[in-house]
LUMGUMI-648056 format. One record per residue (C-alpha): x, y, z; residue in three letters. Coordinates in steps of 0.25 Angstrom, whole numbers, plus 5000, padded with zeros to 4 digits. Layout:
residues N
XYZAla
...
//
This chain:
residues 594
527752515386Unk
526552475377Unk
525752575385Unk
526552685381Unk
526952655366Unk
525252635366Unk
525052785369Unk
526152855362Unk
525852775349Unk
527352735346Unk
527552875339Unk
527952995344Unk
527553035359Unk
527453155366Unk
528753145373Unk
529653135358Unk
528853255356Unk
529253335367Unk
530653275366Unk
530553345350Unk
530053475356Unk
530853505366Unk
532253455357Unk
531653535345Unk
531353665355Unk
532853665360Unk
533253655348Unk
532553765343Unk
532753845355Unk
534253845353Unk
534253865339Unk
533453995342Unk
534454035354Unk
535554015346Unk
534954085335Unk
534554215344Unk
536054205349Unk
536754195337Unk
535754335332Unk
535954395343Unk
537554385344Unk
537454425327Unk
536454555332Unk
537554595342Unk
538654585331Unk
537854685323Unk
537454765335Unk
539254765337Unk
539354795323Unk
538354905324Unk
539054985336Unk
540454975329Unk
539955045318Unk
539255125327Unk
540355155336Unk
541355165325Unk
540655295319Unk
540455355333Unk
541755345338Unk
542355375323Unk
541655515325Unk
541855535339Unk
543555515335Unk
543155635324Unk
542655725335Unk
543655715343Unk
544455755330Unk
543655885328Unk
543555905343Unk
545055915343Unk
545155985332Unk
544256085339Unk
545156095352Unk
546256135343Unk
545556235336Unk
544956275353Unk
546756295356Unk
546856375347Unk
545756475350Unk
544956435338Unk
546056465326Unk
546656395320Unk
547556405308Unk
547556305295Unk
548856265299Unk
548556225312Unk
547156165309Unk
548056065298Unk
549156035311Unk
547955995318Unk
547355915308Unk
548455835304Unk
548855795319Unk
547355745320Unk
547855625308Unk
546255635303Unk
546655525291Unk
547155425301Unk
546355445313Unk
545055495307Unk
544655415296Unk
543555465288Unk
543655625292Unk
543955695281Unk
544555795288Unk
544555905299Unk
544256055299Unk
543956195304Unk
542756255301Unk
542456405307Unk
541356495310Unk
541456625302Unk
540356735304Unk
540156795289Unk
540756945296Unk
541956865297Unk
542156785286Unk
543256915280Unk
544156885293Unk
544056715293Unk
544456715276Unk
545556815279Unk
546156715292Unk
545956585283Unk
546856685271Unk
547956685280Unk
548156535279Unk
548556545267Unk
547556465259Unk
546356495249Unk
544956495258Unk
543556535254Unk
542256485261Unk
541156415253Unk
540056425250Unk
539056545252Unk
538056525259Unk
537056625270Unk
537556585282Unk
538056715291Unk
539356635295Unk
540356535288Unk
540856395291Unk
542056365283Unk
542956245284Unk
544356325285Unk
545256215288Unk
545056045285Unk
546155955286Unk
546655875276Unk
546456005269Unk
546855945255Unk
545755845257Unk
544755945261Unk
545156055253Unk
543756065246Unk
543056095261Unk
544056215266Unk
543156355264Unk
541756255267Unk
540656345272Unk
540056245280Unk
538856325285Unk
538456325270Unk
537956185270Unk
536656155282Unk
537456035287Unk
538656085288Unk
538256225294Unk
537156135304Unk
538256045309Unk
539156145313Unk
538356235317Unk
537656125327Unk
539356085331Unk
539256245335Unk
538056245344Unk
538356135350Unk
539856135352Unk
539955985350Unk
540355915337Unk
539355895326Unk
539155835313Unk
538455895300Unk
537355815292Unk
537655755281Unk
538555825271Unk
539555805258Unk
540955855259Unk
541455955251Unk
542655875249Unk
541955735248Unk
542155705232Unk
541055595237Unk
540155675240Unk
539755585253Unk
539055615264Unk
539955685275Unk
539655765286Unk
540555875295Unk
540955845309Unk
541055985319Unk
541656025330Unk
541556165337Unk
542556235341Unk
542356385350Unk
543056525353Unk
543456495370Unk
543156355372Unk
541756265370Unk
540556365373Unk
539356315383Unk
538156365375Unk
537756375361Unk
537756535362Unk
539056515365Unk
539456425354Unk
539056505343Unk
539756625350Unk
541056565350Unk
540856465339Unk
542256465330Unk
542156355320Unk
542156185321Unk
543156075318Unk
542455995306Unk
542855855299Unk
542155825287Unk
541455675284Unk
541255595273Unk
540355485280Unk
540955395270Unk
542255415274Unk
542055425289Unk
541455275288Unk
542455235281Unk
543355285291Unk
542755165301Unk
542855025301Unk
543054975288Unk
541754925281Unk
542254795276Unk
542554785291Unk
541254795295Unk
539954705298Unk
538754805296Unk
538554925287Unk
538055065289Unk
537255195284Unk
537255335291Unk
536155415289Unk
536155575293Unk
534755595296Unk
533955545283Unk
535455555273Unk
536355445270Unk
537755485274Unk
538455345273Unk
538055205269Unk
538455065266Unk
537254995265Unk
537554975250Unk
537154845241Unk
538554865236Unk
539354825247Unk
539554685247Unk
539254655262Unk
537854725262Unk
536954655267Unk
535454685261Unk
534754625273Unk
535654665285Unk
535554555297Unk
535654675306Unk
535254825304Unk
535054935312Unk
535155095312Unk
535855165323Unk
535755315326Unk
536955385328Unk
536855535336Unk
538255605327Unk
538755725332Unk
537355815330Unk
536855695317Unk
536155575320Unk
536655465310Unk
536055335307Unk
536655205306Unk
536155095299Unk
536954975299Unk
536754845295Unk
537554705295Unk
538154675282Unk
538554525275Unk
539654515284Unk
539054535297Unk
537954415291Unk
539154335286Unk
540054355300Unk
538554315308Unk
537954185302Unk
537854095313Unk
537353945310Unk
537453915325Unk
535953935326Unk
535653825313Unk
536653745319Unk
536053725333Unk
534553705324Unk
535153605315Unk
535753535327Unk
534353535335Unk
533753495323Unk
534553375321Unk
534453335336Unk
532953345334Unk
532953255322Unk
533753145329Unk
532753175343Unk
531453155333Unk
532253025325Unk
532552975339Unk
530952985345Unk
530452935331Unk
531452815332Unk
530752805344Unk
529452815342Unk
529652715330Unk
530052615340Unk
529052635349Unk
528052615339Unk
528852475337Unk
528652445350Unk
527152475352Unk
526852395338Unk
527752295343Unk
527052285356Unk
525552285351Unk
526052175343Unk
526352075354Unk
525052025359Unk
525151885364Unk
525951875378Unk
526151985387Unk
527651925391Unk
527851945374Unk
527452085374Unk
528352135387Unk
529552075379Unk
529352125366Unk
529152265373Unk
530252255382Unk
530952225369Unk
530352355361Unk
530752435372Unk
532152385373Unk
532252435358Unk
531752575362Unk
532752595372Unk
533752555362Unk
533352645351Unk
533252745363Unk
534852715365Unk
535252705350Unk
534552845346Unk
534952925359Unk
536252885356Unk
536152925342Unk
535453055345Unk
536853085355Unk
537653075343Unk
537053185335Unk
536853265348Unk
538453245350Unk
538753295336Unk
537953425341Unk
538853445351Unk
539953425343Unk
539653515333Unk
539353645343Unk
541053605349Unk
541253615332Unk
540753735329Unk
541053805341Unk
542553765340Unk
542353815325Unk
541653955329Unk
542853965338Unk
543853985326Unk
542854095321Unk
542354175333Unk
543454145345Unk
543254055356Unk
541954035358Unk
541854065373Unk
541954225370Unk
540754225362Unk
539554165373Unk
538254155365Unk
539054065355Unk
539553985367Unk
538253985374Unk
537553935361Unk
538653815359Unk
538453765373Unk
536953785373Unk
537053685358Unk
537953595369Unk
536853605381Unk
535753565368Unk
536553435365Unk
536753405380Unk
535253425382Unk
534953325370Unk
535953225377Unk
535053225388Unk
533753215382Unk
534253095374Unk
534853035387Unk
533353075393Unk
532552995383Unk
533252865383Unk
532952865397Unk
531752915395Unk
531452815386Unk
532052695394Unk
531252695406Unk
530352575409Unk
531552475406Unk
531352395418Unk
532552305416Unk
532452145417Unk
532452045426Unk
533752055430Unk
533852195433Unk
534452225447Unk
533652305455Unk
533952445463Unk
534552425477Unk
533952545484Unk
535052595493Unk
536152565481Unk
535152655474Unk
535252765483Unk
536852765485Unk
536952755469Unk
536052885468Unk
537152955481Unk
538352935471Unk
537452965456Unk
536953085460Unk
538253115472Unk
537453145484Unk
537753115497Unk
536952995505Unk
536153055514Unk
535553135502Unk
534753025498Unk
533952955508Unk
533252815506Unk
531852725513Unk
531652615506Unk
530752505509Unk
531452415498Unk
532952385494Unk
532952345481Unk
531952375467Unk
532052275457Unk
530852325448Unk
531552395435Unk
532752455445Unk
533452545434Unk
532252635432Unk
531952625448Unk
533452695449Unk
533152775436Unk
531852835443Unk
532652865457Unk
533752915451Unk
533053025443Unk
532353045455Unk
533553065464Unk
534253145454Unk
533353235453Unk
533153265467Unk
534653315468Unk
534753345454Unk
533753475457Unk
534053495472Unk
534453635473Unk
535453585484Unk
535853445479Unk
537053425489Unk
535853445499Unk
534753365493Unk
533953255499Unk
533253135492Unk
532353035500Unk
532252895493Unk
531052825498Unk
530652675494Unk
529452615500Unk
528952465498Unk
527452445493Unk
527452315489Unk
527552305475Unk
528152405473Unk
528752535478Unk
528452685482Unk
529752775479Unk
529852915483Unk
531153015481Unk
530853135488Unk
531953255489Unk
531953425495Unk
532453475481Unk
531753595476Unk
530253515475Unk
529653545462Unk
528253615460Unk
526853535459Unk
526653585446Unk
527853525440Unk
527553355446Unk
526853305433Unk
527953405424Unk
529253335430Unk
529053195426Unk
528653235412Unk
529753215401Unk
530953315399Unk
530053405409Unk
531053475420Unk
531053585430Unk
532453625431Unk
532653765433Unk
533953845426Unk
534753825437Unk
534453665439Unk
535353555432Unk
534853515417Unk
533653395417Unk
533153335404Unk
531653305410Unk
531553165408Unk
532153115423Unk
530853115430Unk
530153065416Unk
530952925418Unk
530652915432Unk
528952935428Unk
529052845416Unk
529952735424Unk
528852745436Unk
527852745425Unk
528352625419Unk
527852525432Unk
526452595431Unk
526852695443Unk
526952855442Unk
527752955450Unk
527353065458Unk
528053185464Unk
527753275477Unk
528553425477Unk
528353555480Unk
529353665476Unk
530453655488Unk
530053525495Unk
530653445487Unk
530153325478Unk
529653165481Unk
529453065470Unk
528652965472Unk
528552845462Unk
528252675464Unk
528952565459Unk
528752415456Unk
529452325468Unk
529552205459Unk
529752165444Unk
528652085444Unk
527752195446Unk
528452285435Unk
528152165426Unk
526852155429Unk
526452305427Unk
527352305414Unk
526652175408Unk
525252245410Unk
525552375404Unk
525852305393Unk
524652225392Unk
//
């Protein structure tokens, strides 16, 4: 004991380093897990925000195609006229307020060759209503909106030449070619007293049916069905903005047609925690969408579960590094205590005897108070996660949340052990007094066929000597690590075998527990015995690495090593010697000190 408060000075030692290192590493390690879960689960919260909005305006303008293509149909039964009257019927049975928000109506628009301008004004005369197209242009034919319904609404639109205006006459004309549904670039509606971006939505309709080539199409091109936009409106057509977590801008090539990225709104957000610009092909346009999180979507994703599980770490470090500095303080007691007592050698082992017993009680009293803490941890994590419940549902539907609380839970049970690990730890070399009983061998073995619940034959004993009566409680600590770890790692342990073997040297013993587990590799004899070092693979029960450190130091401690002979697959022996008689062990003990 003298010997080893000497070399590590009384202060802190390699070992209270690495217990600090690897407690501070965890610690860090789950704060970082939980903080990429936590951004990750945010990320894909925006990323569902993102495609709702997304899908929201596709499918919105998909439901408006399938307007216009009906519209076309109805126009296709009708061999491609269709009076005002009948154009209105139509209209009003498609209920466009109600079950188009955001369209400002649906029309007619048809291609009219200048030659027969005279014959198309004197057809639209016999509806009874004022009609003139507008305004002049150069073109050689005509595109006029002839009929929009609600016609009070669009009054100002009715006699529109769209082929006047490069937009208007592109998109159509592309609608035409192509005989799908198209969209104009941006524009600004005749009838929008805003005078917003809009655009114009086209469907074509033919003389005989859909044609098969673009010849063809412009041969037998009649007119379209047309719904005029104001982008405004059409977005306030979708989900309501209050309602939302991200705002959006739409861009038509290098124009502005829509934005809500404004310092006014009171949810913008000036530095966004997610951003991102999607393309969208629409109907012969490519529109760009940028959206980005607002204060809400912040607000509704501040998580302190990463802080909390730091904080938590950090305070189980604290009380780790109070501990080992307690400790350390007291064994720099103990090794100016011992330096002190010069006189009789008898003197010396009892005052030793005496500082060591105060160790292992501070080792007691802070273990204890470092479980108190580590408990409260673990109470907190039932806490909040019976509060999260009230928020978010049971907790069980949301699985990175749960796999986060019971990975805090596996944390404090992982700090139970290594608390447990260094009391023994620091226990060893207690030899017990002169009245300590000593180990029947045989009661020995049976005690180890009902602790670890194997079957007799499993555990097979020579021995040369009946009884040990030299420090017997770390003798049955050394052979039960030993044991248990033989059919703790046996990859079949219902089928395990464990050879116990006692031979009598004279003053002291040879012991050798040889089992046919899984062996363990040359280069890994020196690692195994070393502290908190263990080579249990995923699939292999939980070890703390400080078994096999006990069994060495305790060996140790009677000025005897331990040595080990494996290969992978054949298994493993231990091999270690023992004093035979208490008066030996005192003797080494009383020189060492010396």
């Amino acid at each position: 004991m003298a010997k080893s408060l000497k070399q590590s000075g009384g202060g802190i030692s390699a070992l209270h380093i690495v217990i600090v290192a690897l407690s501070l590493t965890m610690t860090v390690g789950a704060w970082l897990y939980s903080k990429h879960q936590v951004d990750l689960q945010i990320e894909n919260q925006f990323a569902a925000a993102r495609d709702r909005t997304i899908g929201l305006i596709v499918d919105r303008m998909s439901r408006y195609e399938d307007a216009l293509q009906s519209g076309a149909a109805y126009i296709d039964a009708s061999d491609g006229d269709i009076s005002r009257g009948a154009w209105r019927n139509f209209a009003n049975s498609l209920n466009i307020e109600d079950k188009y928000p955001g369209v400002n109506g649906i029309g007619v628009i048809y291609y009219v060759d200048r030659a027969d301008l005279s014959q198309f004004q004197s057809t639209r005369a016999t509806e009874r209503r004022e009609f003139s197209i507008f305004p002049e242009h150069v073109q050689d034919f005509l595109l006029p909106i002839t009929y929009i319904e609600p016609e009070n609404l669009n009054a100002a639109a009715i006699g529109l030449d769209v082929a006047h205006e490069t937009n208007r006459r592109t998109g159509l004309l592309a609608s035409r070619d192509k005989g799908v549904a198209q969209i104009t670039g941006p524009i600004v509606l005749v009838q929008d007293s805003g005078h917003t971006p809009g655009f114009l939505f086209y469907t074509p309709f033919y003389e005989g049916g859909p044609p098969a080539t673009v010849t063809e199409r412009r041969e037998r091109f009649i007119g379209v069905v047309y719904a005029p936009f104001v982008v405004r409106k059409l977005v306030e057509g979708l989900l309501s903005k209050d309602l939302r977590e991200v705002r959006f801008s739409i861009r038509d090539g290098k124009e502005m047609i829509y934005d809500e990225h404004s310092s006014d709104d009171p949810l913008n957000d000036e530095n966004p925690m997610f951003q991102e610009t999607v393309d969208l092909e629409m109907y012969g346009r490519i529109w760009s969408v940028e959206l980005r999180s607002n204060k809400a979507f912040r607000l509704q994703n501040r998580s302190d579960q990463p802080s909390l599980i730091l904080l938590g770490g950090l305070i189980i470090e604290i009380l780790v590094i109070s501990m080992l500095a307690l400790l350390a303080r007291s064994n720099r007691r103990a090794h100016a205590y011992a330096h002190q007592l010069t006189n009789e050698l008898r003197a010396k082992t009892e005052h030793l005897e005496h500082a060591n017993g105060e160790i292992e009680q501070f080792v007691y009293i802070a273990s204890h108070d470092l479980k108190t803490p580590v408990r409260g941890i673990g109470f907190l994590v039932d806490v909040i996660e019976e509060d999260l419940e009230e928020v978010i549902g049971p907790v069980e539907k949301h699985t990175e949340i749960k796999m986060q609380f019971n990975m805090i839970r596996d944390r404090v049970s992982r700090m139970n052990d290594l608390t447990k690990g260094i009391m023994d730890y620091s226990r060893v070399g207690n030899y017990g007094t002169e009245t300590e009983s000593g180990v029947l061998v045989s009661k020995f073995v049976e005690d180890c066929h009902a602790d670890f619940e194997v079957e007799p034959c499993q555990i097979r004993l020579t021995s040369e000597v009946e009884i040990i009566d030299c420090d017997s409680q770390n003798f049955r600590r050394v052979l039960e690590n030993l044991i248990g770890n033989a059919f703790k790692y046996h990859p079949h342990p219902r089928a395990a075998q464990v050879d116990l073997t006692i031979e009598d040297l004279g003053d002291r013993i040879k012991v050798s527990v040889k089992d046919d587990g899984n062996g363990i590799a040359p280069e890994f004899h020196d690692r195994i015995f070393g502290v908190f070092q263990t080579l249990r693979k995923k699939d292999e029960p939980e070890s703390t690495g400080i078994g096999l450190a006990i069994v060495k130091k305790a060996v140790q401690r009677h000025g005897f090593d331990i040595s080990v002979a494996s290969s992978e697959g054949e298994g493993a022996e231990f091999t270690f010697y023992w004093p035979k008689r208490r008066e030996n062990e005192s003797l080494e003990e009383l020189g060492r000190v010396a």
